[in-house]
C-alpha positions in Angstrom: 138.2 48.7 22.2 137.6 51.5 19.6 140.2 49.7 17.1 137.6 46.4 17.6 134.1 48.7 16.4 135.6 50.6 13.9 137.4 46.7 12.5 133.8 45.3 13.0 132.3 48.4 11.2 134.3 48.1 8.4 133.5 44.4 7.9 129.6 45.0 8.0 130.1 47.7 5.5 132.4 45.7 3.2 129.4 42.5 3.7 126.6 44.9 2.9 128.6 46.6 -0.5 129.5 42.8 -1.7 125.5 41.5 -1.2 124.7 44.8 -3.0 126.9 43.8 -5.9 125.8 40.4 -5.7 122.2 41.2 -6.1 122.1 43.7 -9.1 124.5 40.8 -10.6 121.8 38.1 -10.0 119.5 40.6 -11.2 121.1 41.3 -14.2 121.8 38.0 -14.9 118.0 37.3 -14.6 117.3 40.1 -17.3 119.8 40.1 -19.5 120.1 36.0 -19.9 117.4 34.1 -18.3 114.2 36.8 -19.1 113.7 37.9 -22.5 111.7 40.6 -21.8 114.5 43.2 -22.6 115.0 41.0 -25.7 111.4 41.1 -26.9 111.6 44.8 -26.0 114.3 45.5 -27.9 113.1 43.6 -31.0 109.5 45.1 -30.9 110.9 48.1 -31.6 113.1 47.4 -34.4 111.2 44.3 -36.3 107.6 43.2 -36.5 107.7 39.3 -37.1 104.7 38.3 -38.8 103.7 35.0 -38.6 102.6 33.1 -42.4 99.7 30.5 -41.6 100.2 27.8 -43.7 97.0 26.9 -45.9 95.1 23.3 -44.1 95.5 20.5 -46.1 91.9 20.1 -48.3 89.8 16.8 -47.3 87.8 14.9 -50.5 86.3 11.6 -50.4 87.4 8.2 -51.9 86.3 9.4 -55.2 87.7 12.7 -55.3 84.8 14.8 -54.3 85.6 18.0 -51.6 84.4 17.7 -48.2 86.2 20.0 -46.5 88.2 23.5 -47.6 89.8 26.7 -46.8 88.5 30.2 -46.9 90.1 33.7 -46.0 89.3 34.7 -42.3 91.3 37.5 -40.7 91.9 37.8 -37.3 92.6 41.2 -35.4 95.9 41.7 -33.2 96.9 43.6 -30.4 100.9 44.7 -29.5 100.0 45.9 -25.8 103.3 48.0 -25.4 102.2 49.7 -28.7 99.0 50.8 -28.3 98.6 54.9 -27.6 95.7 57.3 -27.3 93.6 54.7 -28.4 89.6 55.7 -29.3 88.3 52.6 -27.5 84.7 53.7 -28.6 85.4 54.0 -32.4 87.4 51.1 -32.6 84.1 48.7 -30.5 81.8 50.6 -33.3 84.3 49.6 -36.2 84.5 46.1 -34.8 80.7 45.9 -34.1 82.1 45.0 -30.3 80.7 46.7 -26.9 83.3 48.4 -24.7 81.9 45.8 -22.5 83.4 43.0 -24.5 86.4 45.3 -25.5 87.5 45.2 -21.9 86.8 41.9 -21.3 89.0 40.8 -24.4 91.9 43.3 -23.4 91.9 41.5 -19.4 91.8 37.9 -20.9 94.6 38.5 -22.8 96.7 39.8 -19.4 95.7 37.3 -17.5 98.4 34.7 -17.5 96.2 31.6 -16.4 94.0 32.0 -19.7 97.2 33.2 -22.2 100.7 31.2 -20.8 103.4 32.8 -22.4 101.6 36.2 -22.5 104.4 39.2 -23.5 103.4 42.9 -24.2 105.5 42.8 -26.9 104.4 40.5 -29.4 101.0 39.8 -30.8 98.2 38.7 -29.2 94.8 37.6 -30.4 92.3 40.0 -29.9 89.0 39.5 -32.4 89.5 35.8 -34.6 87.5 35.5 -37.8 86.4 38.8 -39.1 84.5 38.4 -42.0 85.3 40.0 -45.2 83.0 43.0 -44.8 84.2 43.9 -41.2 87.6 43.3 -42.0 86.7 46.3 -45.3 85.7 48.8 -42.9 88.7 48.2 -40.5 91.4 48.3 -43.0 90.6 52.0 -44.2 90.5 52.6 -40.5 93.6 50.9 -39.3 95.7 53.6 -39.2 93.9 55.0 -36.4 94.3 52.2 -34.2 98.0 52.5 -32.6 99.1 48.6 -31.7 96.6 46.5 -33.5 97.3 44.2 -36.5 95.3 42.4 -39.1 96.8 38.7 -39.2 95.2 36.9 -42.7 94.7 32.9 -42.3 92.0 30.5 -43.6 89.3 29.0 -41.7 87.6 25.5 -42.8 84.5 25.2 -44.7 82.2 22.3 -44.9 81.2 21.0 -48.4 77.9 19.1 -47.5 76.3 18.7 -44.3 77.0 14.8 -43.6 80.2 12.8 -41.6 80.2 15.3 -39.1 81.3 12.9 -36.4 84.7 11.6 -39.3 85.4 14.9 -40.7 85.6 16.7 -36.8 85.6 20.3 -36.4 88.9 22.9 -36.2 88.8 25.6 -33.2 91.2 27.8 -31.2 93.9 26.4 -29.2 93.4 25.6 -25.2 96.2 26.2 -22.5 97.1 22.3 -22.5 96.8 22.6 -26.1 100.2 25.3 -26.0 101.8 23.6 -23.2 101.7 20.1 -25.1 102.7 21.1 -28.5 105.4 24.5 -28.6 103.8 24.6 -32.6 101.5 27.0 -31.1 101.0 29.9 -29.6 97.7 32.0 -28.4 95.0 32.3 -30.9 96.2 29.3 -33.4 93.8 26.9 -34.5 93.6 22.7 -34.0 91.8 20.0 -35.1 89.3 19.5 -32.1 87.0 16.1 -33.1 87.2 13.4 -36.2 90.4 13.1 -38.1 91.0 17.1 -38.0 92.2 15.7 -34.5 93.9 12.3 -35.6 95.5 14.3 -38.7 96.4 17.8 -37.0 99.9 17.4 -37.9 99.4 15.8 -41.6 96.9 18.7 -42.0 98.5 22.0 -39.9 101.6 22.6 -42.2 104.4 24.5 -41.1 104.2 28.0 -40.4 106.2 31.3 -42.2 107.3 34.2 -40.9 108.3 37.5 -42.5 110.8 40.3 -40.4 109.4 43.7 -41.3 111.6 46.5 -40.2 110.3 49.2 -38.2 111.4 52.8 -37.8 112.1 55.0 -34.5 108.1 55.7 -35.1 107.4 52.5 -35.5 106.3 52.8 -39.1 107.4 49.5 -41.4 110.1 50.2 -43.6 110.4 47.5 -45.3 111.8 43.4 -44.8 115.0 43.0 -43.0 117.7 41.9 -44.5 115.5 42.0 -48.1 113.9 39.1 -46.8 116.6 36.3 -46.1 116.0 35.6 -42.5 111.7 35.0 -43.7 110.7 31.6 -43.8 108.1 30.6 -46.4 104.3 28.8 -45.0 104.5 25.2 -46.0 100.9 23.5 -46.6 99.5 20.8 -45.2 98.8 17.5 -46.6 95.3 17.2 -48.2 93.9 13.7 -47.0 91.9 11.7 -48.8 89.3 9.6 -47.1 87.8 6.1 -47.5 84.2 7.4 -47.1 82.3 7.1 -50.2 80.1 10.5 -50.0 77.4 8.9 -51.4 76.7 6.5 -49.4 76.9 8.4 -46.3 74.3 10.6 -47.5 71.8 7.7 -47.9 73.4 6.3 -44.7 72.1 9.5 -42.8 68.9 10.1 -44.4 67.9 6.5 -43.5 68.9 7.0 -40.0 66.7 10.5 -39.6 64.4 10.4 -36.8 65.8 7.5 -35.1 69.5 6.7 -32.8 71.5 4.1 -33.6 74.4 3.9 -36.1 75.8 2.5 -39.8 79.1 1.5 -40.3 80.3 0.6 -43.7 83.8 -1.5 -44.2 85.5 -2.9 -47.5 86.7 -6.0 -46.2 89.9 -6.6 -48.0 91.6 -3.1 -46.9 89.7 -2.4 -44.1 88.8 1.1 -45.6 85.5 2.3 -43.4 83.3 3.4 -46.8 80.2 5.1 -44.3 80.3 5.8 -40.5 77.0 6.8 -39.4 76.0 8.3 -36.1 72.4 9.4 -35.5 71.2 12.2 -34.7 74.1 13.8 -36.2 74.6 17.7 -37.3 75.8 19.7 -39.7 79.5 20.4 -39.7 79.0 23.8 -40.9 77.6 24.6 -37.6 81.2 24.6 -35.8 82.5 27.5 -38.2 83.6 30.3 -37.3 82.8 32.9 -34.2 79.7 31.2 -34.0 81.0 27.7 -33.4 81.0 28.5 -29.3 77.4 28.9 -28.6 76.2 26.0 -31.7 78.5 23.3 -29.7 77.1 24.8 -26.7 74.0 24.4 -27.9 74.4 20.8 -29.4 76.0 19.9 -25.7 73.2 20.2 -24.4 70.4 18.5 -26.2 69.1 15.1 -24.8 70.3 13.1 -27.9 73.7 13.6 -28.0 74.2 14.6 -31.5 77.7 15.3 -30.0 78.3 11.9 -29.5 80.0 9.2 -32.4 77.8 6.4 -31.5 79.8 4.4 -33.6 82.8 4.2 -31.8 81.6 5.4 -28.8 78.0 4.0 -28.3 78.5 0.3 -26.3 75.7 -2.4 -27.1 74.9 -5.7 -26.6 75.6 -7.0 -30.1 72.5 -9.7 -29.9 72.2 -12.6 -32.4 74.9 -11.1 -34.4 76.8 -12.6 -31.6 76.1 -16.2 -32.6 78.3 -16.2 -35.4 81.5 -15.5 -33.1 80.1 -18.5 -31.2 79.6 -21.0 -33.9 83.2 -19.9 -35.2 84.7 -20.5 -31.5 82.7 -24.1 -30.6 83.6 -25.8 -33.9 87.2 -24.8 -34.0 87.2 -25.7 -30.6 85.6 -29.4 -31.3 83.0 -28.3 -29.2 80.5 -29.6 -32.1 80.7 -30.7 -35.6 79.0 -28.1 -38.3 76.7 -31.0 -39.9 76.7 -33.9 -37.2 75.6 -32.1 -33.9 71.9 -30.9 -33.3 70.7 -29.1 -30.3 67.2 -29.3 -29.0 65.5 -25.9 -29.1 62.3 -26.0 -27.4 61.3 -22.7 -27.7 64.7 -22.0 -26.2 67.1 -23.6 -24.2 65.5 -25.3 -21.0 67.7 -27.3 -18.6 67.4 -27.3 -14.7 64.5 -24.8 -14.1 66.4 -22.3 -16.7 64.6 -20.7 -19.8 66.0 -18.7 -22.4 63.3 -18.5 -24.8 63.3 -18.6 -28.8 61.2 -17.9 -31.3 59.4 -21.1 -33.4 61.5 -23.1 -35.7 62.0 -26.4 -36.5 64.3 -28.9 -34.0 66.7 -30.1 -33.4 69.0 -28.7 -36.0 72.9 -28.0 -36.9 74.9 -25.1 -37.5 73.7 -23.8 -40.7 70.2 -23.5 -40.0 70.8 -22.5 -36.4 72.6 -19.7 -38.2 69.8 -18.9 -40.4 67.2 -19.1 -38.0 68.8 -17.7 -35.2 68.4 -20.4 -32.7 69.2 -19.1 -29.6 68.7 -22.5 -28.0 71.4 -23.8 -30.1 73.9 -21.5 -29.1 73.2 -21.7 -25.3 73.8 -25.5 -25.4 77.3 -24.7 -27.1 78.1 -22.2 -24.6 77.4 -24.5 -22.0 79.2 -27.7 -23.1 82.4 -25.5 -23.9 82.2 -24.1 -20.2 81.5 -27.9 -18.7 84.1 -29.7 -20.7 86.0 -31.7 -17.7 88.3 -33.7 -20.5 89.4 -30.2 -22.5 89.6 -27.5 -19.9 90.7 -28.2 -16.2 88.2 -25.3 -15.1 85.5 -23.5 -16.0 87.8 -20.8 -15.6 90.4 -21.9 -18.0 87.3 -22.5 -20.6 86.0 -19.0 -19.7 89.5 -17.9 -20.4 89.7 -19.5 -23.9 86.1 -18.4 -24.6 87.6 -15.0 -24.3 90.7 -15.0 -26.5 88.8 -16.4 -29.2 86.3 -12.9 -29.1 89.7 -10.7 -28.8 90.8 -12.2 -31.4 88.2 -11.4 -33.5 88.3 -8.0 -32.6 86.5 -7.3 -29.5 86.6 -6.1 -26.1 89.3 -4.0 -26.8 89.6 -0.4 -29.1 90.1 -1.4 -32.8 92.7 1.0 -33.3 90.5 2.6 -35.9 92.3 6.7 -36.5 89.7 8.7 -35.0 90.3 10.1 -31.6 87.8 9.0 -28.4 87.3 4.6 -29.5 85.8 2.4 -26.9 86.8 -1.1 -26.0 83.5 -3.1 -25.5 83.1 -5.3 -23.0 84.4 -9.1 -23.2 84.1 -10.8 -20.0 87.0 -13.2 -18.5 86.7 -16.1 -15.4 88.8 -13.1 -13.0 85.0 -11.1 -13.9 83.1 -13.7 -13.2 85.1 -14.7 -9.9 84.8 -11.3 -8.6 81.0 -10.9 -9.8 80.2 -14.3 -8.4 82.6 -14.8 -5.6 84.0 -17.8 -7.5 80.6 -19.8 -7.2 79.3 -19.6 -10.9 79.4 -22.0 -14.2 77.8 -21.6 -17.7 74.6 -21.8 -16.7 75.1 -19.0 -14.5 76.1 -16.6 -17.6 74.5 -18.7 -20.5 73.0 -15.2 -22.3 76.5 -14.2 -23.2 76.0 -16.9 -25.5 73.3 -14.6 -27.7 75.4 -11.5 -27.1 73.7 -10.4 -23.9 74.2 -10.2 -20.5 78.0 -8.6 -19.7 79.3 -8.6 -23.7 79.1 -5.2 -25.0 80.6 -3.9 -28.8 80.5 -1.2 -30.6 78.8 -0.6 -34.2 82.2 -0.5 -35.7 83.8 -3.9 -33.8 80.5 -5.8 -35.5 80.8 -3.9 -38.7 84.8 -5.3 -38.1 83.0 -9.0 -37.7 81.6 -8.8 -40.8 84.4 -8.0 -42.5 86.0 -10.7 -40.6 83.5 -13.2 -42.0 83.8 -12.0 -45.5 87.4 -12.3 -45.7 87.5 -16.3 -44.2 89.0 -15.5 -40.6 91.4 -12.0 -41.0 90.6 -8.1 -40.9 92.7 -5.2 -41.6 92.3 -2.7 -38.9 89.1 -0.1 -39.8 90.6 3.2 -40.9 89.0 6.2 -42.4 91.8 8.1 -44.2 92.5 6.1 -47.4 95.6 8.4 -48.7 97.7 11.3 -46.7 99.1 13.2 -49.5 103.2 11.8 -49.5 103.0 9.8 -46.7 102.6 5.6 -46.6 99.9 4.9 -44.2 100.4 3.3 -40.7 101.4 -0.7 -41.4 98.8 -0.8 -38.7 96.3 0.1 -41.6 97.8 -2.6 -44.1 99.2 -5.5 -41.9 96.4 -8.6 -41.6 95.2 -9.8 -38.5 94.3 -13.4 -38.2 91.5 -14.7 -35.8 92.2 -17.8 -33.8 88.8 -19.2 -35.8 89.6 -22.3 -38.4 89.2 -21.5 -41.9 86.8 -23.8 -42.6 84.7 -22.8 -39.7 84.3 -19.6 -41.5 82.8 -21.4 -44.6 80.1 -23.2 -42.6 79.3 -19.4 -40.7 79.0 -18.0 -44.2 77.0 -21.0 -45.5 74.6 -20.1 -42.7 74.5 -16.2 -43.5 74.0 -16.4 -46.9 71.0 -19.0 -45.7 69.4 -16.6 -43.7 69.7 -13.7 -46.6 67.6 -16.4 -48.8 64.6 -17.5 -46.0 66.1 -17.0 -42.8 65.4 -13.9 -40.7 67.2 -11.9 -43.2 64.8 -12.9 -46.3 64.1 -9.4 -47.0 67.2 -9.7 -49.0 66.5 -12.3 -51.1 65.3 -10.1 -54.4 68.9 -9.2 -54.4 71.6 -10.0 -57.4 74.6 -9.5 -55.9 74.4 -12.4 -53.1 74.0 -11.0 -49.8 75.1 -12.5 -46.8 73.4 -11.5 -43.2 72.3 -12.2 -39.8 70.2 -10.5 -38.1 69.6 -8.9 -34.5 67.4 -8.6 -31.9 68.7 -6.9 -28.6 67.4 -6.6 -25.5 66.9 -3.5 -23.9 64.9 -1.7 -20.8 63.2 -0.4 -23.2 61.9 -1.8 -26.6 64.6 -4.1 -28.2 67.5 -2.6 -30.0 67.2 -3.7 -34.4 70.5 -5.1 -35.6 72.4 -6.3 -38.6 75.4 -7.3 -39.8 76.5 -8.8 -42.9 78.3 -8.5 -46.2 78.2 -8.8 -50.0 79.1 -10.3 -52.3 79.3 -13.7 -50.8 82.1 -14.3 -52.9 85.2 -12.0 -53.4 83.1 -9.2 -51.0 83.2 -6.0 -51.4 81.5 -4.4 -48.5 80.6 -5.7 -45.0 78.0 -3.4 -43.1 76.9 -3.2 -39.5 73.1 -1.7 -38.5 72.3 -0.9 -35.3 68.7 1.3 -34.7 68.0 1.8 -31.0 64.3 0.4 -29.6 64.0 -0.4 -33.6 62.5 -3.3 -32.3 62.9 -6.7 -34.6 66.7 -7.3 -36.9 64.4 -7.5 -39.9 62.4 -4.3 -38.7 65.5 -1.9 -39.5 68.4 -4.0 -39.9 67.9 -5.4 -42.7 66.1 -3.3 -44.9 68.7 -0.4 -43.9 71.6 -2.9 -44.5 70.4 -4.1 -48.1 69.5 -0.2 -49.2 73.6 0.2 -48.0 74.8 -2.5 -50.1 73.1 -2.1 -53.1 74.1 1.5 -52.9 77.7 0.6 -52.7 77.9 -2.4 -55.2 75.5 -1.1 -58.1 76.7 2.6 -57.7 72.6 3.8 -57.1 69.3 2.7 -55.9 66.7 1.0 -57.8 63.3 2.7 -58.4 62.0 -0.3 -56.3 64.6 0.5 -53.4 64.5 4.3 -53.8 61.0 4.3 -52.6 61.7 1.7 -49.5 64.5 4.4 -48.9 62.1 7.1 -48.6 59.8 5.0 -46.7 62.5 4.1 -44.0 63.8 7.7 -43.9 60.2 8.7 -42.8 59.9 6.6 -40.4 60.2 7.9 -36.9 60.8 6.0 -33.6 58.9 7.3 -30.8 61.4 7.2 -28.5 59.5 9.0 -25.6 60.3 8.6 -22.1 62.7 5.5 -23.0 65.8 5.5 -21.4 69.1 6.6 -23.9 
């Protein structure tokens, strides 16, 4: 009996020795190969690695002018293992920081949730962008300050105060920016908004780094290894853009005081030469340590200066609308451009519906429907397409190829245009329809569509993209804002030509009818012009007052710029379309205003819309 205890004695002993052994192995395996905190440690005190920031790549315009820039910034940082008998109150009153803030800093950087990858023995960020005079008084003070760092970088600078919304902002990095991209690391900078986002890694660079040696002090004796192991900072790519500087100056000044959007496009690159998004700000307002409160700030205000209308702001296009339809019933065989006249009696009136008009002469064809934008003749188009028993089996199969002729034109879906946040529009299809309508509807039922109201819904740059469309005879080149990336071919999506399922010679009768209304249609006001301007004009409806539009493109032959114009509660297309859209070509084409158009430019850009209590 004693032999059996002292046998099971020795066997617990034996079990509890080999689970001590096991656990300091798994333990040292867990330090010494799958934590590196002993490595870090180790390093820290024999090498300082100092991180080189590359310089941003340098942003001009189409014709070589600077928008955007680099300037020294210095940014203070903190080794936590390293920092001894530290004054906290001289070092707040050498930083122009309270203690309050100073602890506050100090307990973000602990805490793991706010700075992943946190390690007291590397730097962290403690104080970004001290300016030059600051960062005077610290440096004769630095010695002082056991554990802190001055890290020198560049911070962007804003040329002019226009293309906020294209040129974006730069700020520090977020938690899922660190976890998405290893390139960074607490307290690094990335393009936030505009093509700062689209570009980051054209524009970041690559980063250096430099191994200082340190002494059992911790004193810096110098590079290790003379400096093989560094790695030199390589630049970023400067971009050059397709916006013409300018001309988004005048774009913006005409658009003070009111909320809407311009957007420029040269039609045979698809190069977006002004992107306008009113109210708007200055870009130099989301620089530096004050860029927190000024977006905070902008967040907040009822206009949305925040927001790139011209991308992001959804409309119902109006009477620029008709042209998609005249392109989509005559290729169609839904009419013939000179042999088919609708009745427009002030409007379109069949079977107790009314969709009313404005006076013109009746019946007419395509070209002057164009010019005098009929919407009477468009609604009967709309509604023979949709009731055509011999063509389409359906309604729903007409619906259906309704819509694929609008998609392929370029709505209802994001452009693909290379700035972050695009939306699609709305294009309506027969499943809508079903599913608004329980399956009981017919053309009649959604006849405004045909006049770009009711569901259909684009945005400034997909009717900008229409005009383009027009200009070139039935093809666009997807809208882009970065003409050149310094040694890089742009995206074939930016080149390659994308054909609409419009007949070429449907395009030629729309374009007879633009250039008509330019001369004595609703868009007369640009008759006085040289360079042969081709327009239509817009009127949408709204809650509120009607929304101004425009859209067109000059010259009418071998164009060089197709515009979109869209004021909200502007009121009439020839109230603010026009006018706006004229001042933008001429601008473009001759290279400057004329004395004459200078002074309806200053007229427009004084001009405020009272916008009130109406709904935005």
């Amino acid at each position: 009996m004693k032999d059996y205890e002292l046998g099971n004695r020795r066997l617990v002993i034996a079990g509890v020795a080999i689970l001590i052994v096991v656990i300091y192995t798994i333990r040292l395996f867990t330090l010494q190969i799958t934590s590196d905190d002993y490595k870090k440690s180790a390093d820290s005190n024999a090498f300082l690695k100092k991180i080189d920031y590359p310089a941003r790549g340098v942003i001009t315009d189409r014709n070589g002018e600077l928008m955007v820039y680099n300037q020294p910034a210095y940014d203070i940082m903190v080794v936590m293992n390293e920092v001894q008998g530290l004054d906290t109150l001289e070092l707040c009153e050498t930083l122009n920081i309270t203690k309050e803030d100073f602890d506050r800093r100090m307990a973000t950087i602990k805490d793991r949730n706010k700075n992943p990858g946190y390690s007291r023995f590397t730097q962290q960020m403690f104080l970004p962008q001290l300016s030059d005079k600051d960062y005077s008084v610290f440096q004769e003070k630095l010695f002082r300050f056991s554990g802190f760092y001055v890290q020198r970088r560049t911070i962007r600078q804003y040329a002019y105060p226009y293309a906020a919304h294209v040129l974006g902002d730069v700020a520090e990095v977020s938690p899922a920016d660190i976890e998405a991209d290893d390139y960074y690391i607490p307290g690094d900078y990335i393009g936030k908004l505009g093509v700062e986002r689209s570009y980051e890694k054209q524009l970041r660079g690559e980063k250096g780094i430099q191994i200082l040696l340190r002494d059992a002090h911790g004193r810096i004796k110098g590079r290790y290894q003379n400096g093989a192991l560094d790695r030199r900072p390589v630049a970023g790519k400067n971009l050059t853009l397709a916006i013409d500087l300018q001309l988004q100056a005048l774009g913006e000044r005409l658009m003070e005081g009111k909320i809407g959007s311009i957007v420029a496009i040269e039609p045979s690159t698809g190069e977006v030469l002004c992107m306008v998004s009113s109210p708007s700000y200055d870009p130099r307002m989301m620089v530096g340590r004050e860029r927190s409160k000024n977006h905070h700030l902008l967040s907040q205000d009822a206009w949305k200066p925040l927001l790139n209308r011209s991308i992001m702001g959804q409309y119902p296009p109006g009477s620029t609308f008709k042209t998609t339809q005249g392109l989509t019933f005559m290729t169609e065989g839904i009419l013939h451009p000179t042999q088919t006249a609708y009745p427009c009696s002030r409007g379109f009136n069949f079977k107790g519906l009314h969709v009313g008009c404005h006076g013109h002469a009746a019946p007419l064809s395509l070209v002057p429907a164009l010019s005098t934008s009929c919407n009477g003749y468009f609604c009967w188009g709309l509604y023979y397409m949709l009731g055509n028993r011999q063509k389409y089996k359906t309604v729903q199969e007409a619906m259906n190829r309704w819509r694929d002729y609008l998609v392929s034109m370029g709505f209802g879906y994001p452009t693909g245009i290379d700035l972050p946040g695009e939306k699609r529009g709305l294009i309506p299809n027969a499943q809508f329809y079903d599913k608004a309508y329980k399956g009981s509807w017919s053309g009649l039922t959604i006849i405004s569509i045909a006049i770009g109201q009711g569901e259909v819904n684009a945005t400034p740059l997909q009717i900008a993209n229409l005009g383009a469309t027009i200009a070139n005879r039935g093809y666009f080149i997807t809208p882009h804002v970065v003409k050149d990336v310094q040694g890089d071919k742009l995206d074939s999506l930016y080149i390659k030509r994308r054909y609409t399922m419009a007949s070429h010679e449907a395009y030629d009768y729309v374009v007879k009818g633009m250039r008509a209304s330019a001369m004595g249609g609703t868009c007369k006001a640009l008759a006085h012009y040289d360079f042969q301007p081709c327009g239509k004009t817009g009127t949408a409806q709204n809650r509120g007052h009607d929304h101004s539009v425009f859209m067109g493109f000059a010259p009418m032959d071998n164009p060089k710029i197709a515009v979109a114009v869209y004021v909200e509660n502007g009121g009439w297309g020839a109230t603010y379309g026009v006018p706006i859209g004229g001042l933008i070509m001429e601008q473009y084409i001759n290279g400057k205003l004329s004395d004459s158009s200078m002074g309806r430019a200053s007229e427009i850009q004084h001009r405020r819309i009272n916008y009130g209590n109406v709904e935005r």
